[in-house]
C-alpha positions, -999 to +999 in steps of 0.1 A: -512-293-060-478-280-050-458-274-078-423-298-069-388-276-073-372-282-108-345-301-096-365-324-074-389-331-104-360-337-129-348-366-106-379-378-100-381-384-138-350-394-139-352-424-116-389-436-133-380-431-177-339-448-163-361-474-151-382-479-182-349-473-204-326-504-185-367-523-189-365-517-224-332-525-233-333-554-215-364-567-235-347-587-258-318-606-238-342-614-208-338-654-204-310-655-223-278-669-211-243-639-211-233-664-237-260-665-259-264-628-257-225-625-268-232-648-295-264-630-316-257-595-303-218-592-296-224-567-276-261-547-276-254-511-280-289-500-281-324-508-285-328-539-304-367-561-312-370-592-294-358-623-315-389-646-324-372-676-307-377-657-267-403-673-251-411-643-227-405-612-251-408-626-284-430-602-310-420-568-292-407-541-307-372-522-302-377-498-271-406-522-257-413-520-218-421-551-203-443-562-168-415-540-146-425-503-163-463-513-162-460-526-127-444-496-120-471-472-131-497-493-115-478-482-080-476-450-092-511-443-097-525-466-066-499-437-044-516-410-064-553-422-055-543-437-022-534-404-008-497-422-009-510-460+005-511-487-014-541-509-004-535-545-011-567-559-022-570-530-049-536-537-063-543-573-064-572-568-088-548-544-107-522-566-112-547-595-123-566-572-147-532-562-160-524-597-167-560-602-186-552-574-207-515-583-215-531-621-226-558-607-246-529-588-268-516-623-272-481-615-248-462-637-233-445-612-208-469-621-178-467-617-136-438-632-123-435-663-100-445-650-069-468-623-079-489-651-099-489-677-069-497-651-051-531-638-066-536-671-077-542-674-037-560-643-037-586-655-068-587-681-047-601-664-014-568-659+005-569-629+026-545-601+002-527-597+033-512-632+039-511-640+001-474-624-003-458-648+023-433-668+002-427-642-021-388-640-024-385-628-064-376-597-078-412-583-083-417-560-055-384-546-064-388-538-101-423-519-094-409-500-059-392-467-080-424-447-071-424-450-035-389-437-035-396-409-057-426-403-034-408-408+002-381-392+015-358-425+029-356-408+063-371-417+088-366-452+081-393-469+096-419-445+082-404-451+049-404-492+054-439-492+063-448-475+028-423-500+010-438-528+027-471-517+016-461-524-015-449-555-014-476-572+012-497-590-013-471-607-031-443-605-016-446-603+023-411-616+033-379-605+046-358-615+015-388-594-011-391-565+011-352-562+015-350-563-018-376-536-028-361-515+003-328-514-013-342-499-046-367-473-027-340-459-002-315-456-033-338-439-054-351-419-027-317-412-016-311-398-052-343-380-056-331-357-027-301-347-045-276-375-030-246-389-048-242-426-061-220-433-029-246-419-003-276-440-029-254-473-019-252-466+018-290-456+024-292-492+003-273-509+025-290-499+057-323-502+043-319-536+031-310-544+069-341-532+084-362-544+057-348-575+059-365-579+099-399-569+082-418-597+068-418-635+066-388-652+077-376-673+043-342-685+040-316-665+020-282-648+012-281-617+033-290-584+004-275-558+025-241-579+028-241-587-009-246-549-025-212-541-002-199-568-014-210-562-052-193-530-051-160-549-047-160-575-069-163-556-100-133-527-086-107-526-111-122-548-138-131-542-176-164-540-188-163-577-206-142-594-174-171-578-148-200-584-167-187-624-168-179-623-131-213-610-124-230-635-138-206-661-124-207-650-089-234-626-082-261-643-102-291-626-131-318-649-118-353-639-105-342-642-071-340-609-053-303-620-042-289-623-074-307-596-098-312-563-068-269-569-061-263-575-099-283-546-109-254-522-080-222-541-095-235-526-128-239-493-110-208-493-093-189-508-127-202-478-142-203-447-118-239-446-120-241-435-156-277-441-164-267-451-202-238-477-190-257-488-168-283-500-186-269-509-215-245-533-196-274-549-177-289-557-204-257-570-219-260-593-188-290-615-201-305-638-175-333-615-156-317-588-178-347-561-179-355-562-143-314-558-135-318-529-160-347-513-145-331-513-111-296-496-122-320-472-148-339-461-119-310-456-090-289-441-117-316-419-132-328-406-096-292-396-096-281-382-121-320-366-132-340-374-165-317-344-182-293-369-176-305-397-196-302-396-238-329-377-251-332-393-283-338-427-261-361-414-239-385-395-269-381-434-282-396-451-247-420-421-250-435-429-288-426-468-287-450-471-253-467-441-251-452-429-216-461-397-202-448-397-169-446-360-160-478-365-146-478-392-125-444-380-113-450-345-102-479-360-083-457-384-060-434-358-053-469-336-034-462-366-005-420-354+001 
């Protein structure tokens, strides 16, 4: 295996323990309303447990990953033994023996909407490859980090062909596979040694193509609502932008609220992996998938040496990550 340039494997890293940081501090607002999360937390300044009352996260512990890190790793590692495919049928039986597992523990941080209708299909005898047809959530985004790290973004079409492999089984559609192309392209983008600026542009055009790949499904245009994300938030204090993302933008499950939410953060911030995800998670609503997208963009950015070590040693012992690993071994594909 070749060994990846230290630069190249410090972004890499970057991009997949941001994403697992903005998952994790997420945890414990996830479903809850901006207000609510004002109310118990003022504002979250770290790692915090999940209160009792959450009906998704309740029982986990400060510095917790949830279904977007795990789904993450399952990509990872299906790239690794793939020789850098994804096949669709395998990952299927992942994510259902992932959900077995996360049951048997007693969780209640299970597939999303359109994953589980989808391998519900698939259980079901639907053909893998037509399951993911009116997947439109934010599933295939959360989990498409390692393709980026793995792919460089151009050429486009190459790289669209690996992102859609990722999404195909559950979520086959223009709106999901814009979505997840706007977080490869940007991590990608980063991975390579590009700024936050040139991230949002690859973003952009990415979510354009993607967004002719797929299943036709009715929706707000992803490319046209990152550029437009940027804006809204120029100018703006922390408190006033976080209020107007949730008021205009949206923190929902749909990929056209939670992928543009997840950029306003990044652009409020500058892509500071920290900011970034703390003020996602301050967000509540689909608050640990918005964090895992800005954690990852930002982190591919700005490398894992610029993430908090003291957080990351926490995601490390709280989870038992070791993604050196798996990371070094996407990077063999660039």
């Amino acid at each position: 295996m070749t060994t990846a340039p230290p630069g190249l494997l410090d972004r890499a890293l970057g991009a997949f323990y941001g994403l697992a940081l903005g998952d994790a501090l997420g945890m414990p607002t996830q479903v809850m309303s901006r207000e609510d999360v004002v109310r118990v937390y003022g504002t979250l300044t770290g790692f915090e447990p999940a209160r009792d009352d959450n009906p998704v996260s309740a029982g986990m512990p400060a510095g917790a990953v949830t279904d977007d890190t795990d789904q993450a790793v399952i990509v990872a590692r299906l790239l690794v033994e793939g020789g850098g495919h994804v096949d669709p049928l395998r990952f299927a039986a992942e994510l259902l023996s992932w959900e077995r597992e996360m049951k048997a523990k007693g969780s209640f941080d299970l597939l999303g909407p359109s994953t589980k209708a989808a391998l519900d299909a698939v259980a079901g005898g639907t053909d893998p490859k037509e399951a993911g047809r009116y997947g439109t959530t934010n599933g295939a985004a959360m989990r498409v980090t390692p393709v980026g790290i793995a792919f460089a973004a151009d050429p486009l079409p190459h790289f669209l062909d690996r992102v859609v492999e990722s999404c195909q089984v559950t979520h086959d559609t223009n709106i999901g596979i814009a979505g997840a192309a706007v977080v490869a392209a940007a991590v990608s983008t980063g991975v390579a040694g590009g700024t936050l600026d040139e991230a949002f542009d690859a973003a952009i055009t990415a979510a354009e193509a993607g967004a002719r790949r797929g299943n036709w499904i009715a929706g707000a245009d992803i490319s046209a609502r990152i550029a437009w994300a940027r804006e809204l938030v120029e100018g703006l204090d922390e408190a006033a932008a976080l209020d107007r993302i949730v008021a205009l933008i949206g923190t929902s499950v749909a990929s056209q609220e939670s992928v543009p939410a997840a950029f306003a953060v990044l652009a409020l911030t500058g892509g500071d992996p920290w900011r970034s995800t703390l003020l996602a998670a301050n967000l509540g609503g689909d608050s640990d998938t918005i964090g895992a997208i800005a954690g990852a963009v930002a982190g591919s950015v700005s490398g894992l040496s610029g993430l908090p070590a003291d957080a990351v040693r926490t995601l490390r012992t709280v989870n038992g990550l070791e993604l050196e690993p798996l990371a070094a071994q996407l990077l063999t594909h660039r």
